[in-house]
C-alpha positions in Angstrom: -57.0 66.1 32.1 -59.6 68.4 31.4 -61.9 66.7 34.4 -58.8 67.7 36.4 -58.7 71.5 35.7 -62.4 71.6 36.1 -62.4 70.5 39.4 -59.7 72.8 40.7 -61.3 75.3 39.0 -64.3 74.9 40.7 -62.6 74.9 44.1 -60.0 78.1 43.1 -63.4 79.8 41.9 -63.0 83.1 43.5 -59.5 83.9 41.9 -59.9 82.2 39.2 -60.6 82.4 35.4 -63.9 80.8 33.8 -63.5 77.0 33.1 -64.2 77.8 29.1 -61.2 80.2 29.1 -59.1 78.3 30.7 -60.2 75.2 28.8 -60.0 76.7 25.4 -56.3 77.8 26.7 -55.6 73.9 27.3 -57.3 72.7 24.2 -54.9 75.4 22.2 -52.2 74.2 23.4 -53.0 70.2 23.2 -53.2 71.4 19.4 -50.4 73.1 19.2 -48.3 69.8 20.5 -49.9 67.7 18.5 -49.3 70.1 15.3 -45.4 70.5 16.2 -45.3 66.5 16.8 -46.4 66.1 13.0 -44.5 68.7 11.4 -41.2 67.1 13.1 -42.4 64.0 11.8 -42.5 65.3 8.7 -38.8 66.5 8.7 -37.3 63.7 9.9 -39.1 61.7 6.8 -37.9 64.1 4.8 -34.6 63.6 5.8 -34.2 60.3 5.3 -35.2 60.4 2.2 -32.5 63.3 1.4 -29.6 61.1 2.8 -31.0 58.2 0.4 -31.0 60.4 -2.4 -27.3 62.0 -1.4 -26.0 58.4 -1.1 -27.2 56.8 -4.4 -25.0 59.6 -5.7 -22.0 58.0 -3.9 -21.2 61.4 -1.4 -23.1 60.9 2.2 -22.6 62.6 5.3 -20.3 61.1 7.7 -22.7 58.0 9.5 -23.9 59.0 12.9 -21.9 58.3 16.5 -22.5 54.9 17.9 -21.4 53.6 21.1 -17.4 52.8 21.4 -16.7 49.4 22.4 -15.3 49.2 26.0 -11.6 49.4 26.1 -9.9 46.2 25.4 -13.2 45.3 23.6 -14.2 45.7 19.7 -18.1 44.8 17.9 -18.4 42.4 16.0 -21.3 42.5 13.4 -23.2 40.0 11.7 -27.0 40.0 9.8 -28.9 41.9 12.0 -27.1 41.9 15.1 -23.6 42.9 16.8 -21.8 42.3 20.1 -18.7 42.9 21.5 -16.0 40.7 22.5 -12.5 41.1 23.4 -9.4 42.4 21.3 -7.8 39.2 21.5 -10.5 37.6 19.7 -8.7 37.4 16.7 -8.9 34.0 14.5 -11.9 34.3 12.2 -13.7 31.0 11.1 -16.4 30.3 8.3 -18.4 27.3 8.3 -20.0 25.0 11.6 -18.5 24.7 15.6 -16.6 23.0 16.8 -15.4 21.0 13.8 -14.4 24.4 11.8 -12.5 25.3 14.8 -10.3 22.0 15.4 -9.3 22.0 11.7 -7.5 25.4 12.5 -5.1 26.5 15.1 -6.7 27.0 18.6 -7.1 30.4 19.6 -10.1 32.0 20.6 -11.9 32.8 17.8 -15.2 34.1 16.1 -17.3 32.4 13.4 -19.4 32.7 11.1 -22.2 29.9 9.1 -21.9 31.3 5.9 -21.2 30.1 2.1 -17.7 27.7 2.1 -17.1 24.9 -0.4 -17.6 22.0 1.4 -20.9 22.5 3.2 -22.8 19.7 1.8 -19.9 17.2 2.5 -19.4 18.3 5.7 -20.6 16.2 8.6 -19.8 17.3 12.2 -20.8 15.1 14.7 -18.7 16.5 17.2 -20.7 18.6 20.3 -17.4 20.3 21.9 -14.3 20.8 21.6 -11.6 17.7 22.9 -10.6 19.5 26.5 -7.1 20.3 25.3 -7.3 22.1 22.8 -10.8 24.0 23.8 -10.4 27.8 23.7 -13.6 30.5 23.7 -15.5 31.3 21.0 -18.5 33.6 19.5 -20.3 31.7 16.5 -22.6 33.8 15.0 -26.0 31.5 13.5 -24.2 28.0 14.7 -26.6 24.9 14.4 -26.8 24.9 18.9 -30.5 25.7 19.6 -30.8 28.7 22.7 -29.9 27.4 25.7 -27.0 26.3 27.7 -25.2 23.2 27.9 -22.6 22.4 30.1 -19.2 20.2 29.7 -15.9 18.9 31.2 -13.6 21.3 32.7 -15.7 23.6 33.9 -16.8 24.9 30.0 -20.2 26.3 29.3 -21.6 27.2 26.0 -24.8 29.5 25.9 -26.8 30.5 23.1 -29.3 33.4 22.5 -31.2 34.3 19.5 -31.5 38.0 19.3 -32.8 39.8 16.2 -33.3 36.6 13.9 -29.3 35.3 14.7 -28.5 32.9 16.7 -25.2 33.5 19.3 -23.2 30.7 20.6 -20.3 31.6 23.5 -18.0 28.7 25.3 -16.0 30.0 27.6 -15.0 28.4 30.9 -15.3 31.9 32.8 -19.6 32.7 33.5 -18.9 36.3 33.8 -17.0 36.9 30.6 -19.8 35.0 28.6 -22.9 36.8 30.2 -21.1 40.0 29.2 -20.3 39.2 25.6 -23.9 37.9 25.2 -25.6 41.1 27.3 -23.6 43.4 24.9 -25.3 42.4 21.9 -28.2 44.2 20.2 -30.0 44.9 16.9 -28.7 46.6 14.0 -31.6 49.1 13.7 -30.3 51.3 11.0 -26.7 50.8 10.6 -23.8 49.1 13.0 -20.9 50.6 14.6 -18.9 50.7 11.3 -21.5 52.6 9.7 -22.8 49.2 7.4 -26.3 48.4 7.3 -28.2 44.6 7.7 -28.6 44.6 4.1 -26.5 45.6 1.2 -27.8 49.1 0.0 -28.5 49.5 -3.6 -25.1 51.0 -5.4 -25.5 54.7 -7.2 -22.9 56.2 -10.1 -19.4 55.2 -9.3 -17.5 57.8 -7.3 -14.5 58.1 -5.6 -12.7 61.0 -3.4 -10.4 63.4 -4.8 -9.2 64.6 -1.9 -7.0 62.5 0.9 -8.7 59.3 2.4 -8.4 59.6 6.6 -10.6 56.5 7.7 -12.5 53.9 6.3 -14.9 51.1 6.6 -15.7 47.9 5.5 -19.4 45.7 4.8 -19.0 42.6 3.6 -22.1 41.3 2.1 -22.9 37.8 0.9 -26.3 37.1 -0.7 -27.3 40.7 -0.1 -26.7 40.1 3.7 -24.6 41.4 6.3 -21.2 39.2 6.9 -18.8 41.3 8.6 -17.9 44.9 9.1 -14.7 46.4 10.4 -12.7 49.6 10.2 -9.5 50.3 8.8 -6.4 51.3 10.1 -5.8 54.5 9.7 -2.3 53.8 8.2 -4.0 52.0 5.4 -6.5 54.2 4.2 -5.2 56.4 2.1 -3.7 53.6 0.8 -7.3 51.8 0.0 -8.6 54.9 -1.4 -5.8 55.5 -3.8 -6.2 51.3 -4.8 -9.9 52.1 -5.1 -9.4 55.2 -7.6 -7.4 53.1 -9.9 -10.0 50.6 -10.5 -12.7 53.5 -11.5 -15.8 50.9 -11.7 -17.0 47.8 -9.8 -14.5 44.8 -9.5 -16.4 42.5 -12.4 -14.2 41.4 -15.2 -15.3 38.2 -15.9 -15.4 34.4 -14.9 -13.0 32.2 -15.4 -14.4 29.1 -17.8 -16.1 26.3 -16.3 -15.2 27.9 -12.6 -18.2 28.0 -10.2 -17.7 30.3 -6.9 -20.6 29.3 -4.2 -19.6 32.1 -1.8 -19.0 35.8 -3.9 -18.8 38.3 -2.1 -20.0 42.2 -2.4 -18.3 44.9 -0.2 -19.4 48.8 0.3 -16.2 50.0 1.3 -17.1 53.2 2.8 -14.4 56.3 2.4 -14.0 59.0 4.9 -12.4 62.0 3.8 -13.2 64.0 7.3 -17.0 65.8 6.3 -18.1 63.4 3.7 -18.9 59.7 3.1 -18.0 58.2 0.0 -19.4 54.4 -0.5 -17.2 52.4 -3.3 -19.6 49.1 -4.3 -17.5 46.1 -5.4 -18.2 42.6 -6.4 -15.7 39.8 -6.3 -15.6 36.0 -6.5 -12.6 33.9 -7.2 -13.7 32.7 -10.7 -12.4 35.9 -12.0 -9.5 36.3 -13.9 -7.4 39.0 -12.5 -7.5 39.5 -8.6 -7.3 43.3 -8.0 -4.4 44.5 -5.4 -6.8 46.0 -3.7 -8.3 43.1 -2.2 -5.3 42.5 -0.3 -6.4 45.5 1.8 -10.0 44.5 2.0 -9.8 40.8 2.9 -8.2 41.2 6.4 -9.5 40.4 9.6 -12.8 39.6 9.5 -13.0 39.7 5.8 -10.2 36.5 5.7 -12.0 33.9 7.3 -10.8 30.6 7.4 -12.5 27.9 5.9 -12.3 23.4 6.8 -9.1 22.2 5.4 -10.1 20.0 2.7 -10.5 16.6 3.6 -10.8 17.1 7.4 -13.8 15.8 9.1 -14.1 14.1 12.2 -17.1 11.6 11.1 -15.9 10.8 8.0 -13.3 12.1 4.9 -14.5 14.6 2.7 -14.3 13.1 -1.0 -15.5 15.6 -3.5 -16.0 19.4 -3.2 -19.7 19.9 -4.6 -19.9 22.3 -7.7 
């Protein structure tokens, strides 16, 4: 740049400043950027460490704007990554396709590979679907290495790893699969619901005083993102009032001899309009009292269904492992 200026210098000469003023003018100024470019580096570090500190207190500022799902649409979030797919996507499945699928009702649905009972029993051999009773699906980390393959009746299933997760979409329509799978992206800092890739670490209990408005939920399972959603707004108040009454983390025990392979942690977080209040809770189904609460976080994609036992196209499931 500095070649540049010289050389029109030497050719504006007559009307002109010297070249050294002029280049100690630009040399300023490159100085000045680069000082201003550090300093707001320095704030925006500084910042992040102030929300950290604010939220291991339990009070954070409401999480920033993300991009609204297209009408009819909704994001769906799971490890690192979310994508969108539509509203009537509504049957949530944990455990492999297509096996998980046929041992529940056919509808299009969305699943999840994650921690269920019968895992080590469980021996799909199955590549599709049987033609009549094949509806769409998304299956988040699914065993299908990216790809496509094609089947009968017109039904493609494509799978693309993005951000460490594998996605897997049948559908028997091209353009609705390319735009499920061309919506997804990387969970850089937190998802549309406001829940991050990994469970953040849980600060003094704390719950709002004043009236719940919205909420969100992050379902975590070995420190990992499962699911997030929101909740209706005709429910939270009613989840923030359920979460006041239990005043500390859902823990009271395991039941004797009862071994849960899939616990589950959630960071509910409560809204109250300016501030953010994240409620921690741990459950598993080995304790002894099941809090009413629950009932209002395991919906939707928080109540996934799992195999039936016993089902399993290659061969009957005999034992459950513990």
């Amino acid at each position: 740049m500095e070649r540049l200026i010289a050389d029109s210098l030497t050719k504006h000469a007559a009307d002109a400043p010297t070249d050294d003023h002029l280049l100690a003018g630009i040399h300023a100024r490159l100085h000045r950027r680069r000082t201003h470019r550090a300093i707001g580096a320095v704030v925006v570090a500084a910042a992040a460490v102030a929300t950290a500190i604010t939220a291991s207190h339990g009070i954070t500022q409401p999480p920033p704007a993300h991009e609204a799902p297209a009408p009819g649409w909704r994001w769906e979030s799971f490890k690192t990554v979310e994508v969108q797919v539509p509203s009537s996507w509504t049957q949530y499945i944990s455990g492999p396709a297509p096996c998980t699928f046929m041992a529940n009702s056919a509808v299009p649905s969305i699943g999840r590979v994650n921690g269920w009972s019968a895992s080590r029993e469980y021996t799909c051999r199955t590549p599709v679907i049987p033609l009549a009773q094949r509806q769409p699906y998304l299956w988040f980390d699914d065993v299908q290495k990216p790809g496509i393959k094609r089947y009968d009746g017109g039904w493609t299933e494509e799978t693309r790893a993005i951000g460490g997760v594998k996605l897997s979409v049948l559908t028997k329509d091209d353009a609705l699969r390319q735009r499920v799978l061309n919506s997804a992206r990387r969970i850089t800092d937190t998802d549309y619901y406001g829940c991050s890739p990994t469970k953040p670490t849980a600060g003094p209990t704390a719950t709002p005083t004043s009236r719940v408005t919205t909420a969100s939920i992050c379902e975590y399972w070995h420190g990992s993102l499962i699911a997030s959603s929101n909740v209706p707004s005709a429910t939270a108040p009613a989840l923030g009032t359920g979460l006041r009454a239990l005043n500390q983390p859902v823990d009271p025990g395991p039941l004797p001899g009862c071994v849960d392979p899939e616990p589950r942690e959630y960071v509910v977080l409560l809204h109250t309009g300016d501030r953010t209040w994240p409620v921690h809770l741990s459950y598993s189904t080995c304790v002894r009292d099941r809090p009413p609460v629950l009932n209002l976080i395991q919906t939707g994609a928080h109540h996934q269904l799992q195999p039936a036992t016993g089902f399993d196209p290659a061969k009957p499931i005999t034992s459950i492992p513990r």
